[in-house]
N, C-alpha and C positions, 0 to 999 in steps of 0.2 A: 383226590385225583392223583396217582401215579404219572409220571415222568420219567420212567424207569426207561432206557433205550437204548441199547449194547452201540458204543462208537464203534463206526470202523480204525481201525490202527492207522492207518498208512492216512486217511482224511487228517483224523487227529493230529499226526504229525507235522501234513501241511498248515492246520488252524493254529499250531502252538509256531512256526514260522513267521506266518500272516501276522499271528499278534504282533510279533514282536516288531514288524514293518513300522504296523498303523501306531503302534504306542510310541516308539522312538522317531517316526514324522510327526508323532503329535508335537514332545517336548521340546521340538523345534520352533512352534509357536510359544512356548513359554520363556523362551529369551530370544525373540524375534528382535529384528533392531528398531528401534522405534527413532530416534535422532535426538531425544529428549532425554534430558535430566529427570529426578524424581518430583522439583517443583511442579517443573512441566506439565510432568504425567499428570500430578496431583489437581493442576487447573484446568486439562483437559476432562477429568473425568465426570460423568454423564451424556458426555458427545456422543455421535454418532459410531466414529471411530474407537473410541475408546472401549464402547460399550461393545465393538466387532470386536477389539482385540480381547477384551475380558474373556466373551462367549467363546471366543477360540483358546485362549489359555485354557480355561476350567472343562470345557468339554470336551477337547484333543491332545490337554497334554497334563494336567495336573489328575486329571482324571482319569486318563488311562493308564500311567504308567506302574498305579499299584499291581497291575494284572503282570507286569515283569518280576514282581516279588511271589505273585503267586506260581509263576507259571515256575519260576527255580525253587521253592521249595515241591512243587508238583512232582517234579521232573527229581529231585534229589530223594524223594520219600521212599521209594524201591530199588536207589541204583545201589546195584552190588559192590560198585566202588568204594561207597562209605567205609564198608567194613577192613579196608589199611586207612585205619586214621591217617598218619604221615604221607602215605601217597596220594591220600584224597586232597591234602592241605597242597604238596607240590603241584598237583595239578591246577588247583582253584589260584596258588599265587601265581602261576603261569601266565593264566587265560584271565585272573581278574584284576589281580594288585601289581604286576610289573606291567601290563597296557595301561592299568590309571596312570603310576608314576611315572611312565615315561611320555605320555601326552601332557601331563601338566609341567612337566620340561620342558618338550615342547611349545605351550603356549608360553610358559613364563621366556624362553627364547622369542620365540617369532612375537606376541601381543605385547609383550616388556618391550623388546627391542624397535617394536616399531613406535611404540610409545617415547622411548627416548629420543629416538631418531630424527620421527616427523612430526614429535607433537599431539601424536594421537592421543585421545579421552580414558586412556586403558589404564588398569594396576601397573607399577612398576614396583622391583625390589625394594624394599624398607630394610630389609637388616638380611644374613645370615639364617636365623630363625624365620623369619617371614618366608624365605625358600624351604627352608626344609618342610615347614608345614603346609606350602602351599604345594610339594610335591607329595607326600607323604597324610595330609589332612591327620594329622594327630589331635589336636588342639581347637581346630575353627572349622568352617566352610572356608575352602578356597574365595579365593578375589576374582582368580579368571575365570578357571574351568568350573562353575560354580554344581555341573550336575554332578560332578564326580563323584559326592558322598554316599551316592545309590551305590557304585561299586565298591566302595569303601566300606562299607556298613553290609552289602551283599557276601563279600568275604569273610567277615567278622562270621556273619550266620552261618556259611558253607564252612567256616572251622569247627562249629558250634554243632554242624549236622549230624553229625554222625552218632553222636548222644541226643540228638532233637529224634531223629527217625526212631530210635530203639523207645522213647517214651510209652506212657500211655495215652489216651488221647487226652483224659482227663487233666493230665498235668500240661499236656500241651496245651490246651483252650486255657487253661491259667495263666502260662507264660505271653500266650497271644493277646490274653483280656491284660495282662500287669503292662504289656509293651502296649498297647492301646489306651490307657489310661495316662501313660507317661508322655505319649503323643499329644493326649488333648492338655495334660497340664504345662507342658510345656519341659519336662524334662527326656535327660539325654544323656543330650553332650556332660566331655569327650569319651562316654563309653562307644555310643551311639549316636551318630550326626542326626539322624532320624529313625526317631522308635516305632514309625511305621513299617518302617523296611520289615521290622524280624517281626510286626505282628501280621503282614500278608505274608511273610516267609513261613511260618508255622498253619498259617491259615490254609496254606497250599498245601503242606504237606496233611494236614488232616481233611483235605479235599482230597486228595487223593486216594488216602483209607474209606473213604465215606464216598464216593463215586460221585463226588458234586457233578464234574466236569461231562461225564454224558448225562445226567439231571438236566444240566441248564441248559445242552443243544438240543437237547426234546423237549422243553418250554417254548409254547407260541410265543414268535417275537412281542408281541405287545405284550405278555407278561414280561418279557423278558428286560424287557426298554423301558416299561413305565414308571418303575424306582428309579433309574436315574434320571428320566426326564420330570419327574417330579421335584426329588429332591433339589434336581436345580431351577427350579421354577422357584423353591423354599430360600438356595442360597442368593439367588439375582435380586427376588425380593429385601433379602435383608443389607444385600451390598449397597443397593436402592435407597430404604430408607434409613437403615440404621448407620451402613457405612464402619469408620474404625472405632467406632464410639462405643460399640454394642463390646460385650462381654465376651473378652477373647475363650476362655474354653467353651461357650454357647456355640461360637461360628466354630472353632476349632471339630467340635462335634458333629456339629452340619457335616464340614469341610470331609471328618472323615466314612462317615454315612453316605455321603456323598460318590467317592471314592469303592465302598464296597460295592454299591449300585453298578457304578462304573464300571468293575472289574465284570461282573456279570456279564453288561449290556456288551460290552466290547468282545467279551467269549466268543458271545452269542451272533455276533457280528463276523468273527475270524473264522468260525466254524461255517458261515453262510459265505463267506466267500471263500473258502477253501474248497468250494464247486461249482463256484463261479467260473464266467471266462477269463477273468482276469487273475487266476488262480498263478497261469504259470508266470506274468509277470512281478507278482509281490514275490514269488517264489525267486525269483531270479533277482529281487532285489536283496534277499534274508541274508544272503555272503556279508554283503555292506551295511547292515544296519550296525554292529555294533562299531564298528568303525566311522559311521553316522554319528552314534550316538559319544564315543570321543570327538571325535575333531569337530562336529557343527558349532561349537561355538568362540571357539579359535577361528574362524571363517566368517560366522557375523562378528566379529571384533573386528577382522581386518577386511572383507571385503563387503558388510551393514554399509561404511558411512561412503562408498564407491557408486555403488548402485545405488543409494538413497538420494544419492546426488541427482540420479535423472529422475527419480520420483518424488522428494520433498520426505520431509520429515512427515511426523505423524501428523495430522490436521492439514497437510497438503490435498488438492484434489483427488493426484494421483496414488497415495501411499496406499490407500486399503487394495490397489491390486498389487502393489508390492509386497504387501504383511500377507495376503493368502499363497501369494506365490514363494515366498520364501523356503516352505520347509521341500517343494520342488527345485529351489534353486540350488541350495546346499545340497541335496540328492547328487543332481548333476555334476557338481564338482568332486563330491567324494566317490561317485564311480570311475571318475574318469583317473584321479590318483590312484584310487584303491588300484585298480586296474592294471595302471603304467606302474606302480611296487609293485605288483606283482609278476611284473615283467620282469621289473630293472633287479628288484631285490627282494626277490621273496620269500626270505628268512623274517629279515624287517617288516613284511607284511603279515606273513604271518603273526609274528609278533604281537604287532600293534591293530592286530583284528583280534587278540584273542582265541586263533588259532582257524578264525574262520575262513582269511583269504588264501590258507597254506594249503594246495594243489586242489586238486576238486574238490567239492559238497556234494557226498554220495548220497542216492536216494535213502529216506529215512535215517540219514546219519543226524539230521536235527535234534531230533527228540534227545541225542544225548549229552548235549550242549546246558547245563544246567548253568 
């Protein structure tokens, strides 16, 4: 059965948009504030609640956000830019590695400082080196801004590109199977915070060579969804009975099986609503998502344990409509900054979006945004 189906350009554009909306509101559920410790967590888990928040971490956010590694290696496998190494590298530390470092400044200012202050539950500085590395992630995962190693590791790859795109495919599926392998064994670090990053990074770009991406929007949605809602029917099962006991590269392998399913379904999903009616409003959010995607959780740090106050901690009545509504709450705040810097200061916006909130977002200027 052929699935062969010429995309339209200007759709695609908007679906590589969309994604990026729903994947970066997802990983908002994956450090939602919950009021609890890890004991906590740990004696709540099988509840009610617990089991809601799992279902939303692993299905909206751990699971979507591989399709952000795919979609920039996608997006990088043809652009003409590559070919000035040094200008490709200025531009990606631009737009990728001086917004990480200078939001994890900011958190260690504003989440440190308020930790000192008022007492709050947050990292504060340990030493000299603890900053540098929590600004810079050379050595560990950050403490506060704990997503940040996607960007971190995303740059790494965009320095790497431009000798990744001229490969052959063959040696790319190597590099992408050796980074997939390091993933489930457990190695990496500090080359690589995570070795998934570069094996959906290369995965993309050989998607791109190989026309996956119109493949999978002319796949009947039910083919298209049934791997991942399989597989995670496989991982709940074994969260279920096996729990942390079972054989971490076993789950690790689920986890990332899991993930390419994901990456699929979610396509498959950005591309149907990218003709949708609510087409122009994801659209109109795409400006703010990676702006989203720094500051949300400098914001559940300091404004989690505010609002959780009129809702109750996790196992309260009311918290499961505060854990869905969260990654709509953080939304709202960050348009409403992003917006007012773009006013007051919009160099600094630009900036610290990456280059997204810096004067309009011309039609189809997205797609060049890798």
């Amino acid at each position: 059965m052929s699935f062969t189906l010429p995309a339209d350009g200007a759709r695609r554009s908007d679906a590589i948009a969309i994604a990026r909306v729903i994947c970066i509101l997802g990983v908002v559920y994956v450090h939602a504030w919950t009021g609890q410790n890890g004991e906590a967590l740990a004696a709540l888990r099988g509840t009610p609640q617990e089991n809601l928040r799992w279902l939303l971490m692993e299905m909206f956010g751990r699971s979507a956000v591989p399709l952000l590694g795919l979609i920039s290696g996608w997006l990088v496998a043809t652009s003409s830019r590559t070919r000035d190494w040094a200008g490709h590298v200025r531009r990606k530390a631009r737009t990728i590695l001086l917004p990480m470092a200078l939001w994890n400044i900011i958190a260690i200012l504003l989440v440190g400082g308020a930790a000192w202050l008022f007492n709050l539950s947050a990292p504060q500085p340990k030493s000299l080196w603890w900053v540098v590395d929590e600004v810079l992630i050379i050595t560990r995962n950050p403490d506060i801004n704990v997503q940040m190693p996607f960007l971190r590791d995303l740059f790494l790859c965009m320095v790497a590109a431009p000798l990744l795109v001229r490969l052959p495919a063959w040696t790319l599926a190597l590099i992408g199977l050796t980074a997939a392998a390091c993933h489930i064994a457990g190695l990496g670090p500090p080359v690589l915070m995570r070795a998934s990053i570069l094996f959906f990074f290369t995965t993309g770009i050989l998607a791109r060579r190989g026309g996956w991406a119109e493949r999978a929007v002319a796949m009947p949605w039910l083919l298209a969804v049934a791997p991942f809602a399989l597989l995670m029917g496989l991982q709940l099962y074994r969260a279920i009975t096996v729990g942390d006991t079972g054989a971490r590269t076993t789950q690790t392998a689920i986890d990332l099986a899991v993930r390419i399913a994901a990456a699929l379904a979610f396509w498959r999903l950005a591309w149907a609503l990218a003709g949708s009616r609510i087409r122009g409003t994801l659209l109109r959010i795409e400006p703010y998502a990676f702006f989203l995607f720094c500051a949300h959780l400098i914001l559940i740090w300091l404004g989690g344990p505010v609002l959780g106050a009129l809702s109750g901690r996790m196992g309260a009545p009311l918290y499961p409509v505060y854990l869905i509504l969260q990654p709509l709450i953080v939304l709202a705040v960050v348009v409403a900054v992003g917006t007012a810097l773009r006013r007051i200061a919009p160099t600094a916006a630009g900036i610290l979006s990456g280059g997204r909130l810096k004067g309009e977002v011309q039609a189809g200027s997205r797609v060049a945004m890798a």
